[in-house]
N, C-alpha and C positions, 0 to 999 in steps of 0.2 A: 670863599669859605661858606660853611653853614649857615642861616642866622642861628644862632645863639643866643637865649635868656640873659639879659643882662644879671637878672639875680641868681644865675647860676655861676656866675661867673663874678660875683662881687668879693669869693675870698679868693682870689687869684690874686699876685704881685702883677707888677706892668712887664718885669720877668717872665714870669712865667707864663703870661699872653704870648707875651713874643716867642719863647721856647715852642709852645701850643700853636702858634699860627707857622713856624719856622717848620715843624714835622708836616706839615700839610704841605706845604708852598714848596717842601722842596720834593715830595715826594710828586710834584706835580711837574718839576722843574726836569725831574730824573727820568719821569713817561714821555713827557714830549721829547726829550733827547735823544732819549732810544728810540723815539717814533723818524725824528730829523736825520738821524743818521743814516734811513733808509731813504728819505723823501726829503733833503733840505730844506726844499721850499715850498715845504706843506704848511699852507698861511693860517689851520685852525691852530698848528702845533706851535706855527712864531709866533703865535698871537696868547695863545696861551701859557709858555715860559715868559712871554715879554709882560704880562699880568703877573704872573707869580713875582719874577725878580722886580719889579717896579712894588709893589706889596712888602718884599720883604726889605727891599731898603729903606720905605716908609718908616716901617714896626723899629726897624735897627735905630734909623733918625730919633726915633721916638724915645726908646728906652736909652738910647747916650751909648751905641757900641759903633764907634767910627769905620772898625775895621769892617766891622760888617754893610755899612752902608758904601763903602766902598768898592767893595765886591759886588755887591746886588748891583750899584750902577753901572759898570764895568759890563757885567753880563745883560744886564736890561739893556745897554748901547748896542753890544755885537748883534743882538737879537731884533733889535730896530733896521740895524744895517743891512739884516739878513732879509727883511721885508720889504725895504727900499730898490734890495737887488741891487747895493753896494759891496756886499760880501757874499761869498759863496761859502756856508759852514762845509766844510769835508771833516774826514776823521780825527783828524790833530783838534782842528777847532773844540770837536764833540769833547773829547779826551779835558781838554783845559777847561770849558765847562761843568764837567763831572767835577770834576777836582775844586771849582770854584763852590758845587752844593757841599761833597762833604765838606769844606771848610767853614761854610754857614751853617754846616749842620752841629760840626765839633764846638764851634764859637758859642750856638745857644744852647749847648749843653754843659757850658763852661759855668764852674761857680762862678754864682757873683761876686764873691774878695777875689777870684783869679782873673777876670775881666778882663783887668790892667794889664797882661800880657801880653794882649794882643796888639796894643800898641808899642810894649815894649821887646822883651826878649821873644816874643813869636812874630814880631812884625816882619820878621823878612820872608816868614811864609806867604801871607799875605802881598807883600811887594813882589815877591817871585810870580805870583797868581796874574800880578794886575801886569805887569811887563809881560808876560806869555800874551796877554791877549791883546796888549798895545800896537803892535805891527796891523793888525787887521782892522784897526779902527784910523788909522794913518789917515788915510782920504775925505774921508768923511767925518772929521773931530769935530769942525763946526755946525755944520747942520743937526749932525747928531745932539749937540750941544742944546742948539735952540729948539729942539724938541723934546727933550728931556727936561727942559726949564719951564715947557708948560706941562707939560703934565707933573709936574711939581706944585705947579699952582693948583690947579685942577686936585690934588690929592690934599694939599693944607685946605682947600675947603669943603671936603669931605667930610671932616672932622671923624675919622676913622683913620685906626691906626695903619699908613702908608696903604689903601685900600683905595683901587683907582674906581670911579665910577663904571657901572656897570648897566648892560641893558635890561631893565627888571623883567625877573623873572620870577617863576614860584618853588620855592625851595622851601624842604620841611625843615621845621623847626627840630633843631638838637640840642635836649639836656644831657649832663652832664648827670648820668645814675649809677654808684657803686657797685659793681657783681653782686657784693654783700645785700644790697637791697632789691634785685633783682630776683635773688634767691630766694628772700622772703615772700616776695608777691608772688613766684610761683608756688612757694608751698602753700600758701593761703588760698591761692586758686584750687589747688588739689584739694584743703581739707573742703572748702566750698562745694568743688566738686563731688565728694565724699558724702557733704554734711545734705547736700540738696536730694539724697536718694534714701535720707532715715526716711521721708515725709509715706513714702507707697508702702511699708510695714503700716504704718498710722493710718493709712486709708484704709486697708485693708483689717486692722481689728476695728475699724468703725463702719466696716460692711458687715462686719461678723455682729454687731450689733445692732444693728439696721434687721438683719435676717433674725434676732433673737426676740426682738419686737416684733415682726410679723410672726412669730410662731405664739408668742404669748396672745397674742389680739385673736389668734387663729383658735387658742386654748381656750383662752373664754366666752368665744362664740359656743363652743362646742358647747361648752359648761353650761349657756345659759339654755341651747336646745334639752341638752341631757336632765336636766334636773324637769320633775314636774310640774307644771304650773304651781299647784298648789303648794307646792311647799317655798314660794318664794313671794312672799307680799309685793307691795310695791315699790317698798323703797329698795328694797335686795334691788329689785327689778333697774333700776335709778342708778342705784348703785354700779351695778356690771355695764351698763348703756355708757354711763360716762367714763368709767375705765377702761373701755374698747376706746371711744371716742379719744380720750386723755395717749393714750398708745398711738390711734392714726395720726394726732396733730403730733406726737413726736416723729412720727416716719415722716409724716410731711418733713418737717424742721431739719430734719438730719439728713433728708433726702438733696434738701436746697443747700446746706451747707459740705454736704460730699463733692455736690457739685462745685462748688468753689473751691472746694481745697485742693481735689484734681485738673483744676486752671492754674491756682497758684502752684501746685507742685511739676506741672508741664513746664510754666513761665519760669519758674525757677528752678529747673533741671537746665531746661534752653540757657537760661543769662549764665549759670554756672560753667554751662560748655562753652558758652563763645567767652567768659572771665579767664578762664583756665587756656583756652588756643590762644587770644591775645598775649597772655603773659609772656607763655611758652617762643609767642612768633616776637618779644622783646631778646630774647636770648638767642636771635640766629641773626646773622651778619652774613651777608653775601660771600663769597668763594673769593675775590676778585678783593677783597680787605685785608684778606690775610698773605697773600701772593705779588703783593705791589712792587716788595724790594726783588723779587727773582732776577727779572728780566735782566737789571742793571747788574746783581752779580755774575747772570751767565755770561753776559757779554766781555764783562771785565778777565772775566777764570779761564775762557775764551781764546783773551788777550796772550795773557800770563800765559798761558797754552802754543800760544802760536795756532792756534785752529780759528775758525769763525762759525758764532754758535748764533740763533735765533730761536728766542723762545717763544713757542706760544702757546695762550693760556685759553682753552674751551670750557664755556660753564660757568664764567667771570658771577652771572647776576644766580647762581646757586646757592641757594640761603642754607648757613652753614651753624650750628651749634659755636655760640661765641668761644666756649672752652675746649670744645675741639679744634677749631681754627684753631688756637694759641696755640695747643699743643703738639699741634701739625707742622709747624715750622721748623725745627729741629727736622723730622725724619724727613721732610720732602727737600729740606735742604740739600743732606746727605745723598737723595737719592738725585738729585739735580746734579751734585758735585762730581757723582761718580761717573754721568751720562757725561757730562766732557771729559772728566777725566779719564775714565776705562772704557768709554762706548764712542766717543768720535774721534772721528781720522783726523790726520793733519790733511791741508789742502791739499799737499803731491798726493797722500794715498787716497783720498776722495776722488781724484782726476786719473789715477791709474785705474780704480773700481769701478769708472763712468757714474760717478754720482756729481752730485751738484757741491763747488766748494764749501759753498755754504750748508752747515750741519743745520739742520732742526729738532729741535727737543718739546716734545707734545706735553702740557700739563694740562690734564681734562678733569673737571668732576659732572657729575651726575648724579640725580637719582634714581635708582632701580630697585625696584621690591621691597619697598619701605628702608632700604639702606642707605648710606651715601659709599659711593664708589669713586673712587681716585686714580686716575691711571698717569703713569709717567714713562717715556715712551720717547726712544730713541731714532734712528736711522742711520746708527754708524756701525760697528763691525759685529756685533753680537757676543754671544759669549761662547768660547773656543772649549764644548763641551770633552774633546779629548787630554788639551790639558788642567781641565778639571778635575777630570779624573788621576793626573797624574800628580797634582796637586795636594789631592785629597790622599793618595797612596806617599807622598814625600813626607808629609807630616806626620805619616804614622796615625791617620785618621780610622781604617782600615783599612781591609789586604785587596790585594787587586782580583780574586777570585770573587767577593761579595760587591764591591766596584763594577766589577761588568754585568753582576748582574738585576741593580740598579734600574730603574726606569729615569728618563729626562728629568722629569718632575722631583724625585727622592733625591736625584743628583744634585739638582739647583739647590735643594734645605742645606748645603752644607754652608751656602754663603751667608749663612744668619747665624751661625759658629761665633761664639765672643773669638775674636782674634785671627780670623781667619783671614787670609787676604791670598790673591792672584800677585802681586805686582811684589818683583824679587828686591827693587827698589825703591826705598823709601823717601818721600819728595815732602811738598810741604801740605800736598794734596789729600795724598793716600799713601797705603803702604804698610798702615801701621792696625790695620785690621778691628780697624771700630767701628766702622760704618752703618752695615747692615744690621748687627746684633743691638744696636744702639737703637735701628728702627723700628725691629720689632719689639723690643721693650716698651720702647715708646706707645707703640700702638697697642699692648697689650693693656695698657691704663687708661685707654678707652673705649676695651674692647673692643679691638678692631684684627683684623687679619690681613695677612700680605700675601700675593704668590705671584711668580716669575716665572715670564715664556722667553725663551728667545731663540730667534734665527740666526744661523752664521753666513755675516755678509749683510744683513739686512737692518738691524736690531734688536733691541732689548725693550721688553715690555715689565712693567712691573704695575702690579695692580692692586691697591688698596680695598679694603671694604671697611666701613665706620658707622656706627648707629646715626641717623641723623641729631640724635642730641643725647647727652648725658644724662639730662632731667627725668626722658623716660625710656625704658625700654620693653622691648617685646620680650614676653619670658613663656616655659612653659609649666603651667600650675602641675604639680602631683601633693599626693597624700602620703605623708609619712608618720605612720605612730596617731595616725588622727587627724595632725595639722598640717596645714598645708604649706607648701617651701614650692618658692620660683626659681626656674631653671633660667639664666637669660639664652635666649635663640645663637647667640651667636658660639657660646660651646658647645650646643647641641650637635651633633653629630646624625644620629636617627634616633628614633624611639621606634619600641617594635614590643610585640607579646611573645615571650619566650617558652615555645614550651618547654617541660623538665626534662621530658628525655633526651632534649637537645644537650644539656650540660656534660661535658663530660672532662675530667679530674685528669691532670697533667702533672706530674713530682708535686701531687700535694696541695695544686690549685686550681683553681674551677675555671674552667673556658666552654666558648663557645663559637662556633665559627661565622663570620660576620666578612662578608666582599672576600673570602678567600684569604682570610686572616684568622689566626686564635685571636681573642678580643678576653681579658681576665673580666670573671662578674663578681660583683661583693653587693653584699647586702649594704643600700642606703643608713639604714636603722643601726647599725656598729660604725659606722662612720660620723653619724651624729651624735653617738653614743647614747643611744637609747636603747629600752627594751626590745627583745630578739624579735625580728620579723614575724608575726603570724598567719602570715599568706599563704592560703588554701585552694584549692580548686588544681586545675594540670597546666595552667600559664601562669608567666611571669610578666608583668609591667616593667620593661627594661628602658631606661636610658642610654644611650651610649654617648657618652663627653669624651673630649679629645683635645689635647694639644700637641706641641712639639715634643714632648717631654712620655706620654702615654697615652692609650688610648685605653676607657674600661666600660662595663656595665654594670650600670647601680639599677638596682631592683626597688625599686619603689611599691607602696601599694596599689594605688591609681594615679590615671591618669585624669586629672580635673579637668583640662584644655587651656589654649592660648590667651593671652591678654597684653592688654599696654599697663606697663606699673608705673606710677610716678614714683620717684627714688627717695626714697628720704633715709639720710645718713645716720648712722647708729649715734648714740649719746659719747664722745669721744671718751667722757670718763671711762666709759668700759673697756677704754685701749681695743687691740686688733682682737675679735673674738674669730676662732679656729672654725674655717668651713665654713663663715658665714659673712656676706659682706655691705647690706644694706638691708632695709624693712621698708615697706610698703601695703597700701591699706587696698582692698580689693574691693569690689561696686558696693558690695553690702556693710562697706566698714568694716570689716574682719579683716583683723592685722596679718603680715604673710612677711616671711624671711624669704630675702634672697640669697641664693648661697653662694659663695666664691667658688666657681667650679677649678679655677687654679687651685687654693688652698688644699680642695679635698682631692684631686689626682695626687696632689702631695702627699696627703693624708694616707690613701691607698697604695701609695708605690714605698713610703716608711713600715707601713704595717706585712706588705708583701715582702719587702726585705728583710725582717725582724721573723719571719712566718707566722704572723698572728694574725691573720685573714681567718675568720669563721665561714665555715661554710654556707653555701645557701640551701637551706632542708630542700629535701626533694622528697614526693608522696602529699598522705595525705594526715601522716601519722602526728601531725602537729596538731591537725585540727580536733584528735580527740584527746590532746591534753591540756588545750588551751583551757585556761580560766575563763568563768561568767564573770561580764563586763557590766559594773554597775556605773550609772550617772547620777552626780550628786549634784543638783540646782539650787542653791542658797546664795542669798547676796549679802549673807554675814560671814564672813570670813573664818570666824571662831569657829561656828555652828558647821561650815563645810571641811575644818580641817578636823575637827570631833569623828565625822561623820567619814569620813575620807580614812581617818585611822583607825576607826573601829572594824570596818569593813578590810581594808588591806590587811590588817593582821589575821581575819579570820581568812585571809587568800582569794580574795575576790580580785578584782582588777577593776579598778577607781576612777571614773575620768570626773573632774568637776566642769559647770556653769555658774557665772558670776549671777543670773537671771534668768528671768523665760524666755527672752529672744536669743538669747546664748543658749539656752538649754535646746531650742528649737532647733537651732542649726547645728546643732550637735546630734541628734535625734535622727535627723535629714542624713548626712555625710557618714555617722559611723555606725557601725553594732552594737547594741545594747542588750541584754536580759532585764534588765532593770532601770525603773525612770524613779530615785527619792526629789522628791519636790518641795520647796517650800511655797507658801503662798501670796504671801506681802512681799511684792519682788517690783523694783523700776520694769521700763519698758514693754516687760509681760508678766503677768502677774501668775501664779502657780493653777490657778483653777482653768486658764484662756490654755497656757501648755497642757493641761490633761486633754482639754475638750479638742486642739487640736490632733494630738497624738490618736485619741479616741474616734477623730471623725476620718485619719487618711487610711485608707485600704491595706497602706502595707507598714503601718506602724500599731493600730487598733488592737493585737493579740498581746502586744507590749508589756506586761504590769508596770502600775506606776503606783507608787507609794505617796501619799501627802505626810508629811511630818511639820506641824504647823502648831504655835503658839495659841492658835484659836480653837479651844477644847467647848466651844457652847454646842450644843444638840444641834444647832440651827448651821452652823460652821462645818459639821461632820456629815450632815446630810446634802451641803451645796457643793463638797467634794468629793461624794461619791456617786451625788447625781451626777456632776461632769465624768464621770468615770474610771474614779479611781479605784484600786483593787484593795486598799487598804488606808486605813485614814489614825493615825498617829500623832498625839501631842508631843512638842519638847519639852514641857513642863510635867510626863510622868514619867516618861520612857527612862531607863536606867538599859546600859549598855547591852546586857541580854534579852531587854525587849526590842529594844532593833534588830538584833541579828536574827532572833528567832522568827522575827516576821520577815525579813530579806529571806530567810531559809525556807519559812512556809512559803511563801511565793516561787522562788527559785531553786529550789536546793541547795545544795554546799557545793562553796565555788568552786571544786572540782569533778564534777557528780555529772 
């Protein structure tokens, strides 16, 4: 076993150790068996069931379950024998072993008031257990005996619960950490992540400050050549000498301290990345964690089969997303169940097809392309694509005219049909058409996809694709209405620029032809329900998403580009919000939806059947009636929505900023006519937003309005030195003196 923190482990019962040590010991009990059953007398495999079962009879000793300590020594015996080269285990032996862990397994999963059982009304299971394996111990009762008796000794003074001495070795330490706390440290890693990239805006307006002090030292040099000697005595003289002076010891000072702060915001970008991969590499569990019990069920299903099946498992040490593993187990069970059950031969038809009796079933993961990839892969008879076909036509799925004319590929999707099945009779196996539809559900809720090759005669492949983790994924950014919304990679289909002439109108709906398909387009911006698309120019920014269900083109505004998002889950009080399925913050801190691209194909194929699909304009004739776009910057709430309705009702089109570094990246990303400003603002203050808007090349023709609480002479003039086109108190303006200064700068929002 692991070592283990004892104080992780101090509110555990002596129960519940044992149930805890019983799930290890036996799943270690169940690998070597299946390993023995090919190799007998492979002396790492006797050696290591003969550790487990000597172990779990200790823990049973310990906690008071006799029937279990009876069992473990029973099987601890044979396994002695079999190392002495007293007994030769074959398949009967393996069979009665099996049978003796699930009975250790069912016992420590047994309540504690039901315990009693198993001495009483289940004792004959147990006594059936221990007489199956009595024959084989015949020979050797006593020697075995007095070997068992020291290492009994040897294990009471371990003082560890039935833990036999072991050769020291270095084994990592394992606590015992909640998902729930797990989940926390990764988000706190994220905002870290997040919070360690405010620091490069902060460097950068205290360069812009750095450069406002050399232009001032730069000014009063001038000032002191420009003026005439004479008209400056000597103390003026004194005067300007030490206030150039008084400026270079600030550049000095702020020059040594930029230096430092861009040390500490490298060191502390750096510690945020490798916080943030630590946490994330706490949440991945090897491939070979989640996959331990397979072996033993193929082998058993195998049985029950009459066939003989070997699994094996490539990719064991592939570090796997903890909650993907979990919720892997269901579909790759299915997909295991059905390789014996519908893909391999019994031994006569393996030996009439010249294959090997023995079946193998490949369970591989990988990574590829920042994905994880799952393959499950047969070598028995394949799948018999003609009476698939005729399967598909019995059901009344469609007509055999659209049937034939089917590619392989199109034909296989039918087997992911809720209820579809091949097998005319129902076992206890299959039959009853859940399987496959169960799997892509499954894998649908973690974003994953499946698809299926197979040969006839040869096999059947089926191949997974899965995010490597849930926590983050690959998405791709567009701009919709303004803000921006993540697409995740895995519905993407293509993204392409559409020209307009390409669309063309079908009973009523817009298509375009994409791989030799009509593909329907719908404007993104009615799907989120937001104001009508106003995209201009002779292309379109298209998406194409896709599942089994449809495939469409949303027209976005732009195209932003790719990125990793950390996932953080909506506030559940808001229950299931339509079209939209997580949020996530992006480098700059600016918060970004991700969307459910299931939800909204839903969304689209409801609104397509209803015919309420709006068209997507085509020309140019939107762009001359779109409204001027004002921005309103205030960090007072009242004052932006004042100012937000005064403007919309005279028809302008409104977007707000909470501040100046809100209002900046807003400036950057959309279209504007108009910048209202305030100037007492966190982060960026209203006069740093003018001066930058005023110094970049392609925002400087901009107007921007100050509207500002600070009516002194000296307030009005340090606002329209920075560059503003108009400078505005809120303590005179009455509702028609803002509009008519928005209009003398802009004109009427329609004009």
């Amino acid at each position: 076993m692991s070592n283990v923190s004892r104080g992780d482990m101090s509110e555990m019962s002596m129960l519940d150790l044992f149930r805890a040590e019983a799930e290890g010991q036996s799943l270690a009990l169940s690998t070597g068996l299946l390993a023995l059953e090919r190799d007998p007398v492979a002396a790492n495999h006797l050696e290591a069931c003969m550790r487990a079962a000597h172990s779990l009879k200790g823990a049973a000793r310990i906690v008071g379950i006799p029937a279990g300590v009876d069992i473990a020594h029973v099987m601890e015996d044979c396994f002695v024998g079999a190392q002495r080269g007293t007994i030769k285990l074959r398949r009967h032996h393996i069979d009665q072993l099996l049978r003796g862990v699930d009975l250790l397994t069912r016992i420590a999963h047994t309540a504690e008031a039901d315990l009693g059982c198993w001495t009483g009304e289940k004792k004959s299971e147990v006594d059936g257990f221990l007489s199956a394996l009595a024959s084989a111990l015949a020979n050797t009762e006593e020697a075995v005996e007095e070997k068992t008796d020291t290492r009994d000794d040897v294990a009471g003074a371990t003082g560890v619960a039935g833990q036999a001495p072991a050769e020291p070795q270095s084994v990592d330490r394992v606590l015992r950490v909640t998902a729930e706390h797990l989940n926390r440290l990764l988000g706190l890693a994220s905002d870290s992540l997040v919070e360690s990239r405010r620091l490069k805006p902060f460097t950068e307006s205290l360069l812009r400050l750095k450069r406002l002090q050399h232009r001032s030292a730069e000014a009063l040099d001038s000032l002191r050549h420009a003026l005439p000697g004479q008209t400056l005595d000597e103390k003026a003289h004194i005067a300007l000498a030490d206030a150039q002076r008084s400026i270079l010891e600030c550049q000095q000072f702020l020059s040594q301290r930029l230096g430092e702060l861009e040390t500490f915001d490298r060191r502390a970008t750096q510690l945020s990345h490798r916080l943030y991969d630590e946490a994330l590499a706490c949440r991945m569990r090897p491939f070979a964690d989640g996959v331990q019990a397979f072996p033993r069920m193929l082998r058993d299903l195998g049985r029950t089969l009459g066939k003989q099946v070997r699994l094996e498992v490539v990719g064991e040490a592939v570090q796997v997303d903890r909650d993907i593993l979990q919720k892997l187990d269901a579909p790759l069970g299915h997909l295991l169940r059905n390789a014996v059950d519908h893909g391999v031969e019994t031994p006569n038809e393996r030996r009439a097809a010249d294959k090997p009796v023995e079946a193998v079933v490949q369970l591989e993961a990988r990574h590829s392309a920042g994905q994880l990839q799952i393959v499950v892969a047969d070598d028995g008879r394949g799948i018999d694509l003609d009476k698939l076909r005729a399967t598909v036509i019995a059901r009344k799925l469609t007509n055999a005219e659209t049937v034939d004319k089917l590619s392989e590929a199109e034909l296989l999707e039918f087997l992911f049909l809720p209820g579809f099945t091949m097998r005319e009779v129902v076992t206890d196996v299959s039959g009853r058409g859940v399987g496959l539809d169960v799997v892509q559900t499954m894998l649908k809720q973690v974003r994953g996809t499946i698809r299926v090759s197979s040969q006839l005669g040869k096999g059947t492949r089926f191949q997974l694709q899965l995010p490597l983790t849930l926590s983050v994924i690959r998405a791709l950014l567009v701009e919709i209405g303004g803000e921006p919304y993540a697409f995740p990679l895995a519905y993407i289909v293509r993204t392409l620029t559409l020209p307009k002439d390409k669309i063309e109108s079908l009973e009523g709906r817009q298509h375009f032809r994409f791989d030799g398909q009509q593909i329907g387009i719908v404007s993104a911006y009615q799907i989120l329900e937001r104001d009508e698309s106003k995209i201009t120019g002779d292309e379109l920014p298209v998406v194409v998403v896709g599942d089994h269900t449809g495939t469409y083109g949303l027209v976005v505004d732009r195209f932003l580009g790719s990125c990793e998002l950390v996932v953080q889950p909506l506030d559940p009080r808001l229950g299931k919000i339509k079209d939209l399925a997580a949020g996530s913050l992006m480098e700059d801190g600016t918060p970004v939806l991700i969307v459910d691209v299931e939800d909204m194909i839903r969304s689209v194929g409801k609104l397509a059947a209803t015919s309420h699909l709006n068209k997507v304009e085509r020309g140019v004739a939107a762009e001359e009636k779109q409204r001027k776009r004002v921005l309103v910057v205030d960090d007072s709430l009242t004052v932006r929505e004042l100012e937000r309705k005064l403007l919309g009702n005279r028809g302008y089109d409104v977007e707000i900023a909470v501040d100046g570094m809100d209002g900046w990246n807003a400036v950057r990303t959309g279209h504007f006519n108009l910048v209202v400003t305030d100037i007492d603002m966190p982060r960026m203050d209203g006069i740093e937003l003018v001066t930058l808007i005023k110094k970049d090349p392609q925002l400087k023709s901009l107007p921007v309005m100050v509207v500002s609480y600070k009516d002194r002479e000296e307030d009005r003039s340090r606002g329209l030195a920075a560059g503003a086109d108009y400078y505005l108190t809120k303590g005179s303006f009455h509702d028609e003196t803002l509009l008519q200064a928005v209009a003398d700068l802009i004109g009427d929002a329609d004009a």
